[in-house]
PyMOL Python script that loads the backbone (N, CA, C, O; Angstrom):
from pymol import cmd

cmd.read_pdbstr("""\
ATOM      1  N   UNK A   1      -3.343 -13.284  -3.206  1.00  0.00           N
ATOM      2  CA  UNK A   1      -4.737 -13.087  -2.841  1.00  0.00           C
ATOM      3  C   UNK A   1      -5.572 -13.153  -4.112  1.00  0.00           C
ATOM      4  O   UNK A   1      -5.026 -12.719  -5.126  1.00  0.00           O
ATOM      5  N   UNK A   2      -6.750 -13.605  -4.213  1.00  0.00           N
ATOM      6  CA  UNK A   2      -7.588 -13.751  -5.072  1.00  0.00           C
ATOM      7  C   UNK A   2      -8.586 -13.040  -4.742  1.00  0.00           C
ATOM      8  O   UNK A   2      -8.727 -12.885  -3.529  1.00  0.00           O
ATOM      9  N   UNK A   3      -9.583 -12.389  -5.645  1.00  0.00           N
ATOM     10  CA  UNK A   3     -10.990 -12.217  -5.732  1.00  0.00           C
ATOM     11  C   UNK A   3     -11.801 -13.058  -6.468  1.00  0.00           C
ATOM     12  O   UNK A   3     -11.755 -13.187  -7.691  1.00  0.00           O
ATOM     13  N   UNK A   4     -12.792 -13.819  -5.452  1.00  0.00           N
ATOM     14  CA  UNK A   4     -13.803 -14.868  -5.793  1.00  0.00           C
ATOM     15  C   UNK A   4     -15.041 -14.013  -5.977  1.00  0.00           C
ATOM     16  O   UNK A   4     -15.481 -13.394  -5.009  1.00  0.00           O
ATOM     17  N   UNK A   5     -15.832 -13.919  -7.576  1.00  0.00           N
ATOM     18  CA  UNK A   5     -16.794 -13.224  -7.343  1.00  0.00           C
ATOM     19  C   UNK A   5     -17.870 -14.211  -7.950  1.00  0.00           C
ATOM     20  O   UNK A   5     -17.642 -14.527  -9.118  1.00  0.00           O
ATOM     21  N   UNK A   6     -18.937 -14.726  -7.403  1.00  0.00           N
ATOM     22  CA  UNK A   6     -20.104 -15.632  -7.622  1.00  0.00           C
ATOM     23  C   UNK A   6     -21.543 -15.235  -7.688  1.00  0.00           C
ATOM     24  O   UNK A   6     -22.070 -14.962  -6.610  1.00  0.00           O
ATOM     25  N   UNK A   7     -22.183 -15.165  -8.646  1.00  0.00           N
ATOM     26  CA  UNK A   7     -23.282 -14.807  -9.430  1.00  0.00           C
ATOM     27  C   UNK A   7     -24.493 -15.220  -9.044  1.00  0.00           C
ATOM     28  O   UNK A   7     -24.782 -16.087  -9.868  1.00  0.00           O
ATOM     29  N   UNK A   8     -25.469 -15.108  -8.199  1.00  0.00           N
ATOM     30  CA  UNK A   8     -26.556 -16.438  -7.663  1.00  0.00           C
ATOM     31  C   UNK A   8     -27.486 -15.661  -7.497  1.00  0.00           C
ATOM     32  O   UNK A   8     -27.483 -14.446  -7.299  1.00  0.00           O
ATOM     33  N   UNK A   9     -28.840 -16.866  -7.635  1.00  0.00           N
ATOM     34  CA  UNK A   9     -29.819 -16.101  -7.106  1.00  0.00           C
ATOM     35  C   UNK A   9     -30.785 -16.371  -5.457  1.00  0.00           C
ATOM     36  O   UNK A   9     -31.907 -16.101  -5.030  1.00  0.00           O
ATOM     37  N   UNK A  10     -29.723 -16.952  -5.029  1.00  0.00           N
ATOM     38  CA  UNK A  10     -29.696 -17.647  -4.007  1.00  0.00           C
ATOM     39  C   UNK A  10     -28.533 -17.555  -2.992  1.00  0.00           C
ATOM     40  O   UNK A  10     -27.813 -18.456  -2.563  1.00  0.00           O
ATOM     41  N   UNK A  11     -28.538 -15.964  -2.666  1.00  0.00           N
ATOM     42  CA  UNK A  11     -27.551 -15.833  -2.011  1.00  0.00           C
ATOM     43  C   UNK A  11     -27.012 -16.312  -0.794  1.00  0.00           C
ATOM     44  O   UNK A  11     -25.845 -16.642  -0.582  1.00  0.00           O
ATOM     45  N   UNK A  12     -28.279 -16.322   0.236  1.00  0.00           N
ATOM     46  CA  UNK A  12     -28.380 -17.266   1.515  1.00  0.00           C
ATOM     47  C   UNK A  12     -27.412 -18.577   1.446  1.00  0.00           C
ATOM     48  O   UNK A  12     -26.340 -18.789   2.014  1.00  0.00           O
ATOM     49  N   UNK A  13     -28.039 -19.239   0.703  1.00  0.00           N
ATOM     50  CA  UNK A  13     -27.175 -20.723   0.232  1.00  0.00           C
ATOM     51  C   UNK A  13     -25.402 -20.774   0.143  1.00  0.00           C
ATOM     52  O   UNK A  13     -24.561 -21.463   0.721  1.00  0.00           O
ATOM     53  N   UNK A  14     -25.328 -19.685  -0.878  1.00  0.00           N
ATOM     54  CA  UNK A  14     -23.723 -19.901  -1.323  1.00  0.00           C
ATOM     55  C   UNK A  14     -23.049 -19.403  -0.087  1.00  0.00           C
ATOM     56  O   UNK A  14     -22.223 -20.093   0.510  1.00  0.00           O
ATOM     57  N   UNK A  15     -23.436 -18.088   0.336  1.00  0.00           N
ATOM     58  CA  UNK A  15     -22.798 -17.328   1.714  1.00  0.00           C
ATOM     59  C   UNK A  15     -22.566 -18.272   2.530  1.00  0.00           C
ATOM     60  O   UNK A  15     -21.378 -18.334   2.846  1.00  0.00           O
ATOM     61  N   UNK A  16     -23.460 -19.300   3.164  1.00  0.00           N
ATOM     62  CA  UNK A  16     -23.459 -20.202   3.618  1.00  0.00           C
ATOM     63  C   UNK A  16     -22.419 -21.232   3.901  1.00  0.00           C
ATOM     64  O   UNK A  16     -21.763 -21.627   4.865  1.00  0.00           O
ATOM     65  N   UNK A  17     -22.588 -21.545   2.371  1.00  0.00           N
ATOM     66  CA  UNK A  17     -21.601 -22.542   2.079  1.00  0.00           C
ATOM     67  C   UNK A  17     -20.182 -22.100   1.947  1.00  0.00           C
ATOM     68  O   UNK A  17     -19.279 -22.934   2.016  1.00  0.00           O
ATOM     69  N   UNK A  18     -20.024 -21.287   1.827  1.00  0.00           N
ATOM     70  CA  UNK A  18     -18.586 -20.259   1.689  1.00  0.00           C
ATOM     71  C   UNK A  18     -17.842 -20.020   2.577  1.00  0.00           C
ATOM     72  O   UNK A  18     -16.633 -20.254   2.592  1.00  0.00           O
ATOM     73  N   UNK A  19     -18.851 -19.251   3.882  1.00  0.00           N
ATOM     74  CA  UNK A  19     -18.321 -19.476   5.043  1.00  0.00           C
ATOM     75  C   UNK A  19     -18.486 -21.205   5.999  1.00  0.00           C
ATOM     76  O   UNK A  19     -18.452 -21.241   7.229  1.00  0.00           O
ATOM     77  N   UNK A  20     -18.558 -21.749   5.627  1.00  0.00           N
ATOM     78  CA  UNK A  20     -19.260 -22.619   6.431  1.00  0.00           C
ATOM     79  C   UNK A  20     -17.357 -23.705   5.634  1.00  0.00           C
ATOM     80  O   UNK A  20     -16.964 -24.690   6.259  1.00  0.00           O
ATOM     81  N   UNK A  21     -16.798 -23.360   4.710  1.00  0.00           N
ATOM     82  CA  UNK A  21     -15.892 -23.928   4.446  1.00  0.00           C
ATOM     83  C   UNK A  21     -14.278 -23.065   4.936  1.00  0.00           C
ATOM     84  O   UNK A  21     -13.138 -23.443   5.205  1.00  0.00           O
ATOM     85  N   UNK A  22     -14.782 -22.135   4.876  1.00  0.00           N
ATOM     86  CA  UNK A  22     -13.849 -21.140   5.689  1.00  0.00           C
ATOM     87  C   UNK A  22     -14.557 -20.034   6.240  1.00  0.00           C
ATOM     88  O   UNK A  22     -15.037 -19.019   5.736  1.00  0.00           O
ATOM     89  N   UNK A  23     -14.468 -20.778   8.164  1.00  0.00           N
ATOM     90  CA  UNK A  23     -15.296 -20.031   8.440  1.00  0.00           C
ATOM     91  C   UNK A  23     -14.524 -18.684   9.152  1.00  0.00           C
ATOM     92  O   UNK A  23     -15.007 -18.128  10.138  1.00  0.00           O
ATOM     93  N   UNK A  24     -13.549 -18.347   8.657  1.00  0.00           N
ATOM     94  CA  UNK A  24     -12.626 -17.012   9.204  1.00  0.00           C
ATOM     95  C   UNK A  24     -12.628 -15.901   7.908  1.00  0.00           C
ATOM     96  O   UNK A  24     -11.918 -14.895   7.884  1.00  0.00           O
ATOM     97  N   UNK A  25     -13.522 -16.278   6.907  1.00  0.00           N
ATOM     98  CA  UNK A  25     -13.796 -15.528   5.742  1.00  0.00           C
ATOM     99  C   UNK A  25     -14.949 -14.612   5.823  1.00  0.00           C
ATOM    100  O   UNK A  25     -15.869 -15.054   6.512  1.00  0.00           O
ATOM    101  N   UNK A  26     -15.115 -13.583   5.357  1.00  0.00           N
ATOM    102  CA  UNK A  26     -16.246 -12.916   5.142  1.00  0.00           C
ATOM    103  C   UNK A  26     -16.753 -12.718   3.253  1.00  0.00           C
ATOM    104  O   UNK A  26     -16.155 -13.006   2.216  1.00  0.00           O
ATOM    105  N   UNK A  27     -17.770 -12.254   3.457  1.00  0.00           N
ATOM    106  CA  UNK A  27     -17.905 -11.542   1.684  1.00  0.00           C
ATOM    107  C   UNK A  27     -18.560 -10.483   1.750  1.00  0.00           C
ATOM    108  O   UNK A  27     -19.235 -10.135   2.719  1.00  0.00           O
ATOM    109  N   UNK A  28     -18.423  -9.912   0.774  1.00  0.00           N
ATOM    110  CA  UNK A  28     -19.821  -8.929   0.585  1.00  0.00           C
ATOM    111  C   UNK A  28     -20.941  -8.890  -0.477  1.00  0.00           C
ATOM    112  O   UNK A  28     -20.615  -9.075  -1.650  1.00  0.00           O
ATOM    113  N   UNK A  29     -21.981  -8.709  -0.225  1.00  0.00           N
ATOM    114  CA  UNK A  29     -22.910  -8.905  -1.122  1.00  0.00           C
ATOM    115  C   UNK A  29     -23.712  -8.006  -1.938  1.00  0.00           C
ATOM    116  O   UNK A  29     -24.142  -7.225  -1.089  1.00  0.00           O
ATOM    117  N   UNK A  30     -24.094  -7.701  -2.857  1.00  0.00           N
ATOM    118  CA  UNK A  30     -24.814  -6.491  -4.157  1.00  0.00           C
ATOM    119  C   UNK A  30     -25.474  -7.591  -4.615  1.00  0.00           C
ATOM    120  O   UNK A  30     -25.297  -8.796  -4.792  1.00  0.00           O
ATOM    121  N   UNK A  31     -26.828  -6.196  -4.825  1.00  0.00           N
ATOM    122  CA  UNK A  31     -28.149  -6.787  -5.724  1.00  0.00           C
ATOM    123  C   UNK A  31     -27.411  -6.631  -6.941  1.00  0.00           C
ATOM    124  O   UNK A  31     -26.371  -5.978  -7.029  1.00  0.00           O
ATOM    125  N   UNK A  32     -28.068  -7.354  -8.045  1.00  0.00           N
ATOM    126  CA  UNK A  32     -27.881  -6.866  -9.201  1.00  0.00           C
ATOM    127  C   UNK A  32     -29.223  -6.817  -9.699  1.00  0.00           C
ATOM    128  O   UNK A  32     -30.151  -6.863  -8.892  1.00  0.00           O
ATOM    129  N   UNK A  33     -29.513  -6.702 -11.328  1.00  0.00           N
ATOM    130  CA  UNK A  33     -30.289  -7.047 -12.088  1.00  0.00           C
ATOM    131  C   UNK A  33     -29.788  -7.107 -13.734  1.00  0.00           C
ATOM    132  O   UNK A  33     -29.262  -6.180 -14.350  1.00  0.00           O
ATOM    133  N   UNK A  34     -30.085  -8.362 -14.214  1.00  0.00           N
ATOM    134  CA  UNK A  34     -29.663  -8.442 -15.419  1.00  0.00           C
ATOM    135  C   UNK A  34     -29.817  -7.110 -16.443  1.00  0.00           C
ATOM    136  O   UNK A  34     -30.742  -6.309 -16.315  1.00  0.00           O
ATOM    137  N   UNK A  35     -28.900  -7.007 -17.352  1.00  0.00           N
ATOM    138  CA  UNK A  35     -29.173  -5.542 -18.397  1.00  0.00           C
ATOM    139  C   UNK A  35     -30.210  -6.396 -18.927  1.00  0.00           C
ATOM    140  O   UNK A  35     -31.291  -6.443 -18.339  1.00  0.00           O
ATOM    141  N   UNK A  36     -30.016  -7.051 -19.929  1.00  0.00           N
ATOM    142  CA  UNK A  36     -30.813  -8.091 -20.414  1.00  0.00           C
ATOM    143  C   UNK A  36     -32.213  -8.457 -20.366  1.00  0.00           C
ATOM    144  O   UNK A  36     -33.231  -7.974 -20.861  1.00  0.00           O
ATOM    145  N   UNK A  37     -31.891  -9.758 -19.399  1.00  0.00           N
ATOM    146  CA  UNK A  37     -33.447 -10.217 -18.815  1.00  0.00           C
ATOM    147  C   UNK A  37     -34.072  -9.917 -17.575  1.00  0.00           C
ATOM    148  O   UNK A  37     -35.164 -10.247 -17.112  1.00  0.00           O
ATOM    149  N   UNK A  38     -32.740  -8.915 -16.950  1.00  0.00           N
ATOM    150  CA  UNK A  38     -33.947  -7.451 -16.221  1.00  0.00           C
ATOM    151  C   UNK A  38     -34.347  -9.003 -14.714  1.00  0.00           C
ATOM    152  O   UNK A  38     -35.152  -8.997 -13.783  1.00  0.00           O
ATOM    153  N   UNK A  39     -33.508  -9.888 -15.090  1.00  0.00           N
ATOM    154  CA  UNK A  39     -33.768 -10.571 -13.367  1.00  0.00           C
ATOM    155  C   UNK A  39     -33.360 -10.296 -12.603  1.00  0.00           C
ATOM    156  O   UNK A  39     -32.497  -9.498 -12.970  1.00  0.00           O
ATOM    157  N   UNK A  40     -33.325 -10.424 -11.152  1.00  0.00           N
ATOM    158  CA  UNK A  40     -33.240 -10.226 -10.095  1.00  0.00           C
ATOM    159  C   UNK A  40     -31.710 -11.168  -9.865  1.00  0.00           C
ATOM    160  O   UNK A  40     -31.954 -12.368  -9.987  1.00  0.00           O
ATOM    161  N   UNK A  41     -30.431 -10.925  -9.606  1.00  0.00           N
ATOM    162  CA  UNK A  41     -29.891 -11.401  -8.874  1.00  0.00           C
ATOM    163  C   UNK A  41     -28.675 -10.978  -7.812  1.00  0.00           C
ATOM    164  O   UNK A  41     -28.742  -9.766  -7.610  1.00  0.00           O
ATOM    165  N   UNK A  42     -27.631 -11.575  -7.103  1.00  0.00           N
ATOM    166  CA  UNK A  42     -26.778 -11.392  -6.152  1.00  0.00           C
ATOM    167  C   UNK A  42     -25.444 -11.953  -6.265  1.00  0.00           C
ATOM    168  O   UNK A  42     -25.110 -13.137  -6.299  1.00  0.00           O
ATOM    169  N   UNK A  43     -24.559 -10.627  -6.331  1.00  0.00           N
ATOM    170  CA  UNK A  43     -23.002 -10.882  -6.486  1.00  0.00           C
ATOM    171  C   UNK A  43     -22.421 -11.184  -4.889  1.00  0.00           C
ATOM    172  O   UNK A  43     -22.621 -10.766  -3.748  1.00  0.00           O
ATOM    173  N   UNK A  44     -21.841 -11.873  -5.371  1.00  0.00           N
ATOM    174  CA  UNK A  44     -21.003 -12.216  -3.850  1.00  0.00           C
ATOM    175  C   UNK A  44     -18.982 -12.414  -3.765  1.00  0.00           C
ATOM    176  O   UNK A  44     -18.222 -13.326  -4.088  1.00  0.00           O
ATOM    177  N   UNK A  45     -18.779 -11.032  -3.163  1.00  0.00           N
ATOM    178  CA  UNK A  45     -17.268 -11.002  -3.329  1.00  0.00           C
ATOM    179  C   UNK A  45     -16.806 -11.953  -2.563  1.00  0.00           C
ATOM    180  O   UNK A  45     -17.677 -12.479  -1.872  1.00  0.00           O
ATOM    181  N   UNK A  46     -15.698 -12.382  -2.431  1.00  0.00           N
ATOM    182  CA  UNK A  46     -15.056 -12.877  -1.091  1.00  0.00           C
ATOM    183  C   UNK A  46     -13.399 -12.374  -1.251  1.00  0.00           C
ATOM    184  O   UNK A  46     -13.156 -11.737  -2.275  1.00  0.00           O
ATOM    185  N   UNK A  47     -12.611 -12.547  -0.596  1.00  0.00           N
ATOM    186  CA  UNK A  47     -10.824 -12.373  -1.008  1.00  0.00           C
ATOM    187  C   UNK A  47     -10.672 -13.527  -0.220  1.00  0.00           C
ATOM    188  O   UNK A  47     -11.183 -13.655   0.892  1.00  0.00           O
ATOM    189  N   UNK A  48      -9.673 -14.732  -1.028  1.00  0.00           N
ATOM    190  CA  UNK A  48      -8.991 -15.973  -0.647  1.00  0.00           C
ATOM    191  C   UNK A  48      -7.809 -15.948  -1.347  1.00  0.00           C
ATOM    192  O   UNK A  48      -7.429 -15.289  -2.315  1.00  0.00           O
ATOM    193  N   UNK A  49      -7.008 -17.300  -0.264  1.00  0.00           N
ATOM    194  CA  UNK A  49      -6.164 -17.213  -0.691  1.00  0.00           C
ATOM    195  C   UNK A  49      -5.659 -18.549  -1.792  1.00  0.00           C
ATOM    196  O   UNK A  49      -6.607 -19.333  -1.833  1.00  0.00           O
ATOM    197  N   UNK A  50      -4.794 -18.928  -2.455  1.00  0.00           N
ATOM    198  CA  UNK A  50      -4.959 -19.466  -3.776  1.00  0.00           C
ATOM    199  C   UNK A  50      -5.006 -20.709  -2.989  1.00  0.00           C
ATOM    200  O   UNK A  50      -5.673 -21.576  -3.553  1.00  0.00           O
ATOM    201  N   UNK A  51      -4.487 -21.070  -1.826  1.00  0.00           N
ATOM    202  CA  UNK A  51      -4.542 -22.271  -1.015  1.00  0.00           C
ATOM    203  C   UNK A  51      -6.328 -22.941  -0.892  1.00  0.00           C
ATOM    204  O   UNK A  51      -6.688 -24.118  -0.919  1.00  0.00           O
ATOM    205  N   UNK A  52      -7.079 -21.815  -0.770  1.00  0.00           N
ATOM    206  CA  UNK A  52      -8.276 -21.907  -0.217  1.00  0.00           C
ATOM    207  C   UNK A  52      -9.106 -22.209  -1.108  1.00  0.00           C
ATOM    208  O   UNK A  52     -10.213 -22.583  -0.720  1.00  0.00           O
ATOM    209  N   UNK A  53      -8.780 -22.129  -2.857  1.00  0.00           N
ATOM    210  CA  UNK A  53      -9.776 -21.425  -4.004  1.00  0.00           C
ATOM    211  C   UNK A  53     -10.331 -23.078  -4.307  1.00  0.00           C
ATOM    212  O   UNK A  53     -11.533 -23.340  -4.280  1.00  0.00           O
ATOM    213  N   UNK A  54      -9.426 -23.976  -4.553  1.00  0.00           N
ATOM    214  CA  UNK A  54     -10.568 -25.127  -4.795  1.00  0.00           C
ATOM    215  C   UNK A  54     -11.528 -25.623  -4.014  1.00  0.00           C
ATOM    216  O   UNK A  54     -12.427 -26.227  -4.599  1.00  0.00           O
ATOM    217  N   UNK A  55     -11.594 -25.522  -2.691  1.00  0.00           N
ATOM    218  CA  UNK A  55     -12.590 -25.715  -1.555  1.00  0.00           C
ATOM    219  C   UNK A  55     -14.034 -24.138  -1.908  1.00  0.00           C
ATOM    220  O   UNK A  55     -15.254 -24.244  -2.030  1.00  0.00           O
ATOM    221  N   UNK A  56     -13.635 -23.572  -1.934  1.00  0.00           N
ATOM    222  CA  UNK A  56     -14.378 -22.371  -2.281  1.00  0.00           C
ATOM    223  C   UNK A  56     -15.091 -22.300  -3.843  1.00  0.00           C
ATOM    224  O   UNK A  56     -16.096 -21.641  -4.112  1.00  0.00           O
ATOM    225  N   UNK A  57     -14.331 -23.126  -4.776  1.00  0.00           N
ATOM    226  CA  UNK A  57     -15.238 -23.642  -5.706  1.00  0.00           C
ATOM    227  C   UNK A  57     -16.145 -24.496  -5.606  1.00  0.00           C
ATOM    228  O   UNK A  57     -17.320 -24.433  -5.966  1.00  0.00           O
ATOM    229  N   UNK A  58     -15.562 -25.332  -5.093  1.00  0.00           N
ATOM    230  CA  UNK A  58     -16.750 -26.957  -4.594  1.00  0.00           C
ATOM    231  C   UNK A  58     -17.847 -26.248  -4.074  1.00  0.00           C
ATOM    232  O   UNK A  58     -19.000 -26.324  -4.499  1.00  0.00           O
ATOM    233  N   UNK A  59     -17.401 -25.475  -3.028  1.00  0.00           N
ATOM    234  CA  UNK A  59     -18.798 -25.370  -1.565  1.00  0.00           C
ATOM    235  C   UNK A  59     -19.764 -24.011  -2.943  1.00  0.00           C
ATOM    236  O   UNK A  59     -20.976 -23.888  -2.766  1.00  0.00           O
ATOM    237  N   UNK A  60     -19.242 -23.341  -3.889  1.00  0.00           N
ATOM    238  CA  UNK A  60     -20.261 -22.658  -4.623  1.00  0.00           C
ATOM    239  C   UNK A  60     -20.990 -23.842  -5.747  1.00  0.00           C
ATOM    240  O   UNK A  60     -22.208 -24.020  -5.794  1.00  0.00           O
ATOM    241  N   UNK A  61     -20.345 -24.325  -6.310  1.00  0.00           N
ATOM    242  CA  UNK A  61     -21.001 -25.542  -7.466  1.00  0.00           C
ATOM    243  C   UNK A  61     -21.571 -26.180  -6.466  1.00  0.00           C
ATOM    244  O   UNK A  61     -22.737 -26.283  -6.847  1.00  0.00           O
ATOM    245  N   UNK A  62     -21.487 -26.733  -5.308  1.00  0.00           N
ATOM    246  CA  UNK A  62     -22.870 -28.032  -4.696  1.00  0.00           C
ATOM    247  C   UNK A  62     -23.727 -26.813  -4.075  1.00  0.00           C
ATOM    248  O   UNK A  62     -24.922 -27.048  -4.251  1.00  0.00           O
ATOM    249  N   UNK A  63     -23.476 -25.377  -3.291  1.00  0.00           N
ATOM    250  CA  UNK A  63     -24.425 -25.219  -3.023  1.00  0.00           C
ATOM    251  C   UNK A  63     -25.726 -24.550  -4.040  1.00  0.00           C
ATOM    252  O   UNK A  63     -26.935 -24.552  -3.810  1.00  0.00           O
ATOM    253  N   UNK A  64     -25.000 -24.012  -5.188  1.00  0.00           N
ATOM    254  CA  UNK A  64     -25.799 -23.458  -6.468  1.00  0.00           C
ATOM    255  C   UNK A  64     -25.153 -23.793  -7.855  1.00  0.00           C
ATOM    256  O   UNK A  64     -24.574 -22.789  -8.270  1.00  0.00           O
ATOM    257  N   UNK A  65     -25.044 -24.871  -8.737  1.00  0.00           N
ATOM    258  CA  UNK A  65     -25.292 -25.429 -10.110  1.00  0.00           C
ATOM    259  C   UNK A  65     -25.312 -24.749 -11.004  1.00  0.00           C
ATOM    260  O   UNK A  65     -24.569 -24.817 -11.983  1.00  0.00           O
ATOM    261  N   UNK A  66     -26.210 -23.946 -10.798  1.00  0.00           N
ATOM    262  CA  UNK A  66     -26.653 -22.431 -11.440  1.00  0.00           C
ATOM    263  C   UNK A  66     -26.030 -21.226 -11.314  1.00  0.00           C
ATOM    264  O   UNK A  66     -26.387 -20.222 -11.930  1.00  0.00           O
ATOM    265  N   UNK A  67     -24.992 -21.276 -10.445  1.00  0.00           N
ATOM    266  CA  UNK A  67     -24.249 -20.226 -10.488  1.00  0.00           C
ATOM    267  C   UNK A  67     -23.183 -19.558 -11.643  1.00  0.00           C
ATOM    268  O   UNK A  67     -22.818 -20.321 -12.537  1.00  0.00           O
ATOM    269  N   UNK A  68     -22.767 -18.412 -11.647  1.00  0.00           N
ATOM    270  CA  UNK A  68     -21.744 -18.266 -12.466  1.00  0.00           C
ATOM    271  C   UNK A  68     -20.603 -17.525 -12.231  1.00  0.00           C
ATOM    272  O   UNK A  68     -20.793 -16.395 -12.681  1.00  0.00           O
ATOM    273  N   UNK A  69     -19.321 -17.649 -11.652  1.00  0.00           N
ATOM    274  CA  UNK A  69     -18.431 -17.480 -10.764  1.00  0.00           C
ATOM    275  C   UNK A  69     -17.238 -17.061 -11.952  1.00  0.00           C
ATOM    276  O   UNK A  69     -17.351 -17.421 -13.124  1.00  0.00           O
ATOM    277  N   UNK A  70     -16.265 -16.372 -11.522  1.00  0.00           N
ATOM    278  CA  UNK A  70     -15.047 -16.012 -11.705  1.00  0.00           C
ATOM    279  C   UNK A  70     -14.051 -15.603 -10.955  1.00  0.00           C
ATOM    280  O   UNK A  70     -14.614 -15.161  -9.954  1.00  0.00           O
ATOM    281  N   UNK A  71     -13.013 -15.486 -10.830  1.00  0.00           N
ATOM    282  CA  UNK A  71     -11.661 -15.367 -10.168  1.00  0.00           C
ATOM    283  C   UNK A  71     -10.360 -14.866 -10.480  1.00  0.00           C
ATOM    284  O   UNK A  71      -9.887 -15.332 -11.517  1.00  0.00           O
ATOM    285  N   UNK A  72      -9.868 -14.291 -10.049  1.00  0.00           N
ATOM    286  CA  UNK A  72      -8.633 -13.503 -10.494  1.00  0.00           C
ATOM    287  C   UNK A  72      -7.402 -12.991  -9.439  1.00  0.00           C
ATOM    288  O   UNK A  72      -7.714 -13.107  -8.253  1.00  0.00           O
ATOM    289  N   UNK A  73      -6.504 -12.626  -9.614  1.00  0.00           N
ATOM    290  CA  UNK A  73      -5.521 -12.543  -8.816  1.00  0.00           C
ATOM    291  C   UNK A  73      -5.331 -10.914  -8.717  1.00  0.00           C
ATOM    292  O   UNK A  73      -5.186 -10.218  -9.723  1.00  0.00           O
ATOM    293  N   UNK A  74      -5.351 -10.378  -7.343  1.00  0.00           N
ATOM    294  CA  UNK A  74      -5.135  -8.929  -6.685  1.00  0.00           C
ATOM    295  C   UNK A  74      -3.789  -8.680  -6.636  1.00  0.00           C
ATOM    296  O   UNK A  74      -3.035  -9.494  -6.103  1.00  0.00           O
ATOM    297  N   UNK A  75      -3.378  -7.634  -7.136  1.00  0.00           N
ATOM    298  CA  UNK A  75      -1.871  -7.115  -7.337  1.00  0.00           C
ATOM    299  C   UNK A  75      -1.516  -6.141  -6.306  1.00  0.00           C
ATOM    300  O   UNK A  75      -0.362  -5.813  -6.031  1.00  0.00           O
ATOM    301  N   UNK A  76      -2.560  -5.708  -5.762  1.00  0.00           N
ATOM    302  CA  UNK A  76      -2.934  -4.469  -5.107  1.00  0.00           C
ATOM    303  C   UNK A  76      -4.295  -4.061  -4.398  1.00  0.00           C
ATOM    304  O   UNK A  76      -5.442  -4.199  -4.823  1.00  0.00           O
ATOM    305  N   UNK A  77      -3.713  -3.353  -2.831  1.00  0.00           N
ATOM    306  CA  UNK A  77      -5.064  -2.791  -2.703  1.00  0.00           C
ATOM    307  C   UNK A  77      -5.252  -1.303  -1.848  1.00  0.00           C
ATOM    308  O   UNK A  77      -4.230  -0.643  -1.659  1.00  0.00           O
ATOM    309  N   UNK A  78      -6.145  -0.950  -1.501  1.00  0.00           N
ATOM    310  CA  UNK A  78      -5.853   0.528  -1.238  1.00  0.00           C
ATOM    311  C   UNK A  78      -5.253   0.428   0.381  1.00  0.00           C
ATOM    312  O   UNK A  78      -4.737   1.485   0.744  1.00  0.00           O
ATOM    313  N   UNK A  79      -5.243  -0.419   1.168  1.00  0.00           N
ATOM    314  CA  UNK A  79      -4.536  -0.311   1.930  1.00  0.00           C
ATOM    315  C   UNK A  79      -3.769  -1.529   2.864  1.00  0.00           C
ATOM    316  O   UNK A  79      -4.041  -2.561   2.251  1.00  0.00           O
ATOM    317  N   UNK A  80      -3.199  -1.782   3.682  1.00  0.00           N
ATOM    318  CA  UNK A  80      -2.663  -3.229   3.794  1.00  0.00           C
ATOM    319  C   UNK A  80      -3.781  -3.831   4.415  1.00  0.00           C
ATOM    320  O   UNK A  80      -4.542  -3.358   5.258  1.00  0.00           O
ATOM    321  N   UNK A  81      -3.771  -4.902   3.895  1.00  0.00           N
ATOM    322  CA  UNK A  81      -4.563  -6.401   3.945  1.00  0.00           C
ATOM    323  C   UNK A  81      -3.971  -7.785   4.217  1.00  0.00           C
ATOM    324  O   UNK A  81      -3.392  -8.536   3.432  1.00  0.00           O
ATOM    325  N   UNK A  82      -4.170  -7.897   5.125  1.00  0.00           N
ATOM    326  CA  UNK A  82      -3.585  -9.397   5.431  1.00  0.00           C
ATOM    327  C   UNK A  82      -4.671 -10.745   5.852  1.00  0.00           C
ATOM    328  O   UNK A  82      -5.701 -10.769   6.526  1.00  0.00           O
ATOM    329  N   UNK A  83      -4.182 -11.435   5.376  1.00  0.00           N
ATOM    330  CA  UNK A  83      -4.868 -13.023   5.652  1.00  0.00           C
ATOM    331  C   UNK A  83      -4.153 -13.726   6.075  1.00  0.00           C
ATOM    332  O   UNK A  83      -3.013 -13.692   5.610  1.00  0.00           O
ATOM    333  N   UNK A  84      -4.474 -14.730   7.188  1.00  0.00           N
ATOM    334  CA  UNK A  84      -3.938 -15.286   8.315  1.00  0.00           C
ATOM    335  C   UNK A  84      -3.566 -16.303   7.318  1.00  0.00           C
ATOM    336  O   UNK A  84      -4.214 -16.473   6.286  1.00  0.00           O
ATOM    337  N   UNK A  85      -2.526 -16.974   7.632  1.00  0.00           N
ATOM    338  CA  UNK A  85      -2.181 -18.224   7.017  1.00  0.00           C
ATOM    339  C   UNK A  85      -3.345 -19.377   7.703  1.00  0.00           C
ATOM    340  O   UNK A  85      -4.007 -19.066   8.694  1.00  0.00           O
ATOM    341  N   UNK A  86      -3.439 -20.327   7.228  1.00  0.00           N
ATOM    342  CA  UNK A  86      -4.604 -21.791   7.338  1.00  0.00           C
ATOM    343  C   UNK A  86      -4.267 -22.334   7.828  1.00  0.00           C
ATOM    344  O   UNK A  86      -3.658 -23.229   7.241  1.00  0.00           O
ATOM    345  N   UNK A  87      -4.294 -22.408   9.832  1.00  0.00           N
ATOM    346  CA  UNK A  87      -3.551 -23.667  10.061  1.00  0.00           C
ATOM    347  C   UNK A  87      -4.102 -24.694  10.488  1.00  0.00           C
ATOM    348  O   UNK A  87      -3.444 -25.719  10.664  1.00  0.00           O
TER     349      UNK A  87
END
""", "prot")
cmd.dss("prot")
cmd.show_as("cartoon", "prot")
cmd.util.cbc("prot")
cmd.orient("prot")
């Protein structure tokens, strides 16, 4: 399992596009605001699976350019979690 977390200020769009490529996925979403330059923006979690992660990159880079995304692999979680296999 992975955590996809994507940076935008255009959250509508990516959610969109995220589910709209897997649409049996959910995310969740937080305001942020830069420490910094104090802007306005929106984190967007999702959990995929490593099968799923290059489609889930594409649909964030075409729907926001401007985004800034990272990813990592879950070892653990507080309680069982399962994801359907892709068929």
């Amino acid at each position: 399992i992975i955590l996809m977390t994507a940076i935008t200020k255009i959250p509508d769009q990516v959610g969109q596009s995220l589910t709209s490529v897997s649409r049996h996925r959910t995310y969740t979403l937080d305001e942020g605001q830069g420490g910094h330059s104090k802007e306005r923006y929106w984190v967007l979690r999702t959990l995929v699976t490593h099968e799923e992660l290059p489609e889930i990159i594409q649909a964030i880079e075409e729907s926001d350019p401007s985004s800034f995304y990272f990813y990592h692999d879950i070892e653990g979680t507080s309680r069982k979690y399962y994801i359907e296999p892709i068929s």
